[in-house]
C-alpha positions as CSV (number, residue, x, y, z in Angstrom):
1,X,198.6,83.7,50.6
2,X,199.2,85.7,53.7
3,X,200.0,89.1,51.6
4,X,197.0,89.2,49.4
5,X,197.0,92.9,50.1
6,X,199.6,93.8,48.2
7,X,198.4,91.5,45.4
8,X,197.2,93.5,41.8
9,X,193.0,93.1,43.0
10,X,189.7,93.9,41.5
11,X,186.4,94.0,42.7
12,X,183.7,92.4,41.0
13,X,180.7,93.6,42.4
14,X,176.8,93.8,42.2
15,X,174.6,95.5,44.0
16,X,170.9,96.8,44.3
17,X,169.7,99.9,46.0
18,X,165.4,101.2,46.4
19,X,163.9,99.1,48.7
20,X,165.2,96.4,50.7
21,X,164.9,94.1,53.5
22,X,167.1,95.5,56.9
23,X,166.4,94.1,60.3
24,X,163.9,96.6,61.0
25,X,161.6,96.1,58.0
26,X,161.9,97.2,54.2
27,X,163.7,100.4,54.1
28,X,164.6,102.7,50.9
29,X,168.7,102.8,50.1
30,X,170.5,105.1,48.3
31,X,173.4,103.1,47.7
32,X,173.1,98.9,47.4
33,X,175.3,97.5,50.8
34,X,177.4,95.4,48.4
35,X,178.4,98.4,46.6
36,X,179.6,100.5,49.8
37,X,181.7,96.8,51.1
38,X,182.8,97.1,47.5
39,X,184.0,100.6,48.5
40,X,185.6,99.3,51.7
41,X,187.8,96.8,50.1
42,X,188.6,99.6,47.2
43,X,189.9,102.1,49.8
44,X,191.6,99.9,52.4
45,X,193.6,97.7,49.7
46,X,193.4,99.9,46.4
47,X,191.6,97.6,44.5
48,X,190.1,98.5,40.8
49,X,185.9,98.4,40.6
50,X,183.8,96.8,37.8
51,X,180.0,96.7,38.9
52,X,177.9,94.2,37.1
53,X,174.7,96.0,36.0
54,X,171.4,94.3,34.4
55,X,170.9,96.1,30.7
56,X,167.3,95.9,32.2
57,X,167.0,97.2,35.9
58,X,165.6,95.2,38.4
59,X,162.3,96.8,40.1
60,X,162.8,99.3,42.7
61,X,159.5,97.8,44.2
62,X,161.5,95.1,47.0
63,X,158.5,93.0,46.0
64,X,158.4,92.9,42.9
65,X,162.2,92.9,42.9
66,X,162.1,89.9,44.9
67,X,159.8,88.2,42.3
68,X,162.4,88.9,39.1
69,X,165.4,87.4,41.3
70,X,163.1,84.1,42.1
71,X,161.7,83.8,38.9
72,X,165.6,84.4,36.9
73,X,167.1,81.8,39.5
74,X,164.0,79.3,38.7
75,X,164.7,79.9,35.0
76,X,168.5,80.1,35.0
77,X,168.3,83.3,33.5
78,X,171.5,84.7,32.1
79,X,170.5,88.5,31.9
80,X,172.2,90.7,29.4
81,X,174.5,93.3,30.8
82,X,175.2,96.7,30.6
83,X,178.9,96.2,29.9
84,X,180.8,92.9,30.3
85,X,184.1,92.7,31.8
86,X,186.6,91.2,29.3
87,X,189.3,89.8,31.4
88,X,190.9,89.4,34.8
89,X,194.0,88.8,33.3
90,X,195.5,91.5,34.6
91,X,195.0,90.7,38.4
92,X,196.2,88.2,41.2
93,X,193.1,88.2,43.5
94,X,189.3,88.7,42.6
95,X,187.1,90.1,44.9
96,X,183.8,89.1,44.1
97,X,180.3,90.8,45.9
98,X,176.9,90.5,45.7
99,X,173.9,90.4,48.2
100,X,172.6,87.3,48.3
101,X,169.0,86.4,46.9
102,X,167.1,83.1,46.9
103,X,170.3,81.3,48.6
104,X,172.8,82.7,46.0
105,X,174.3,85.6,44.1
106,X,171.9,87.6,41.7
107,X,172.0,86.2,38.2
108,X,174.0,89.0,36.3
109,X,177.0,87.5,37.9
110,X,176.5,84.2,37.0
111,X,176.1,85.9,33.5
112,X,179.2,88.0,34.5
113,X,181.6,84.9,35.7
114,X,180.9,82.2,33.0
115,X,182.6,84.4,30.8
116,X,185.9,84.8,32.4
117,X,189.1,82.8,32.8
118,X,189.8,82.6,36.9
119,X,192.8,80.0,36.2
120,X,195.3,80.4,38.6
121,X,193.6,83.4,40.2
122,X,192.6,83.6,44.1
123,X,188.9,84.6,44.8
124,X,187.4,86.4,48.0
125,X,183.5,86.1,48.1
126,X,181.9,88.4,50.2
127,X,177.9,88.8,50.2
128,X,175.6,91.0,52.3
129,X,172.4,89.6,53.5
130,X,169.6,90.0,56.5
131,X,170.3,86.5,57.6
132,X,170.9,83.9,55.4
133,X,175.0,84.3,55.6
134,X,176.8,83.7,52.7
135,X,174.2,80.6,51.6
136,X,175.2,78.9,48.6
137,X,176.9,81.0,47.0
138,X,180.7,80.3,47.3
139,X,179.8,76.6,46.2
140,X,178.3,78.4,43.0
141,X,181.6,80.4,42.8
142,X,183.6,77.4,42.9
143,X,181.8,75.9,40.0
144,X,181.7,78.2,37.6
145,X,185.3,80.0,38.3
146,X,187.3,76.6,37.4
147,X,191.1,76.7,38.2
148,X,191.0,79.2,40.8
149,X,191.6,78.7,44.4
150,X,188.3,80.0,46.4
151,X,188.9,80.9,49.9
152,X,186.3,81.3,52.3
153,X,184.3,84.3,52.2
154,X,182.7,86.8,54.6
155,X,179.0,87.2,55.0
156,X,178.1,91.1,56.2
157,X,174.3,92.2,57.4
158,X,172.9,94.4,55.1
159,X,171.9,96.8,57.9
160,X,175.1,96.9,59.6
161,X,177.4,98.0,56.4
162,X,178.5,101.3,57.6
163,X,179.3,99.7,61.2
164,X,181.4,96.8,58.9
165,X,184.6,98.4,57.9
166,X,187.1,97.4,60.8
167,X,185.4,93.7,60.1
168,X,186.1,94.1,56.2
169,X,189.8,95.5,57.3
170,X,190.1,92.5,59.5
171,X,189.1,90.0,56.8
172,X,191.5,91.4,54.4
C-alpha cells in the first residue's frame, strides 16, 4: 500500500458552494472546498472526477441549507441524483470527499455508495469541515463500502483549502 499513487484512482466527491460556515463567520463560495481538495488530489496523482450532485439543489441560504442536511440525515433520506456512477470497477483506489454535515457526509453519497461494489478496492476519506474533523464519517464509509480496505482519512478546514495542498501532497 505504499505506492497508491501510481494506482488507477478516482475521486468521488461532493461538494456545496453559496454560503457557508469559515472561521470568520458565514461567507459566500464560489467553488464548495471539497470540490477544489477534489482538484488537488486530481492534479497531484491524476485521478478521474465524478461529483455527486442532488437532482434537487440544496438551498444556497447556509440556513436553510443547514436545515435540509439535518432534516435528510434525521430521515435517512436517500436523495435522487443528477447522474449515478455505475461502477468503480475500473479503479484500484477510491478517493472519496465530502464536507461533513451533522457529524457525517451529506446524504447524496450515502445514496451514491450503497450502489457500488467497493470489494477488494482501497478507500481514502477525506472531508472538509470548520471543526468537527472528520466526525463519523469514515465509520459510515466502512459500513456501507463492504469488502474494501478503509484507511484513515484526512480532515481539512474549510477556510484553509487553498493553504492545503502541500498537506493533501503529503497525505498522498
Amino acid at each position: 500500500m505504499n505506492d497508491l499513487k501510481n494506482k488507477k484512482s478516482l475521486v468521488i466527491y461532493f461538494s456545496h458552494n453559496g454560503e457557508n460556515y469559515m472561521a470568520d463567520g458565514i461567507r459566500n463560495i464560489d467553488k464548495g472546498n471539497t470540490e477544489i481538495i477534489a482538484e488537488y488530489i486530481k492534479d497531484i496523482i491524476g485521478a478521474d472526477l465524478f461529483k455527486v450532485e442532488s437532482e434537487k439543489e440544496y438551498p444556497y441560504n447556509y440556513r436553510e441549507c443547514c436545515n435540509v442536511a439535518r432534516d435528510e440525515l434525521k430521515n435517512g433520506a436517500r436523495p435522487k441524483l443528477k447522474e449515478e456512477l455505475k461502477s468503480v470497477d475500473n479503479y484500484d483506489v477510491i478517493y472519496i470527499g465530502y464536507p461533513i454535515w451533522y457529524g457525517t457526509m451529506p446524504m447524496p453519497l450515502f445514496t451514491q455508495l450503497e450502489k457500488l461494489d467497493f470489494n477488494g478496492k482501497i478507500i481514502r476519506p477525506f472531508a472538509t469541515h470548520e471543526g468537527s474533523g472528520i466526525a463519523n464519517s469514515q465509520r459510515d464509509i466502512k459500513n456501507i463500502c463492504k469488502g474494501a480496505i478503509v484507511l484513515d482519512g484526512i480532515a481539512i478546514r474549510g477556510s484553509n483549502v487553498y493553504n492545503a495542498k502541500e498537506e493533501i501532497e503529503n497525505w498522498l
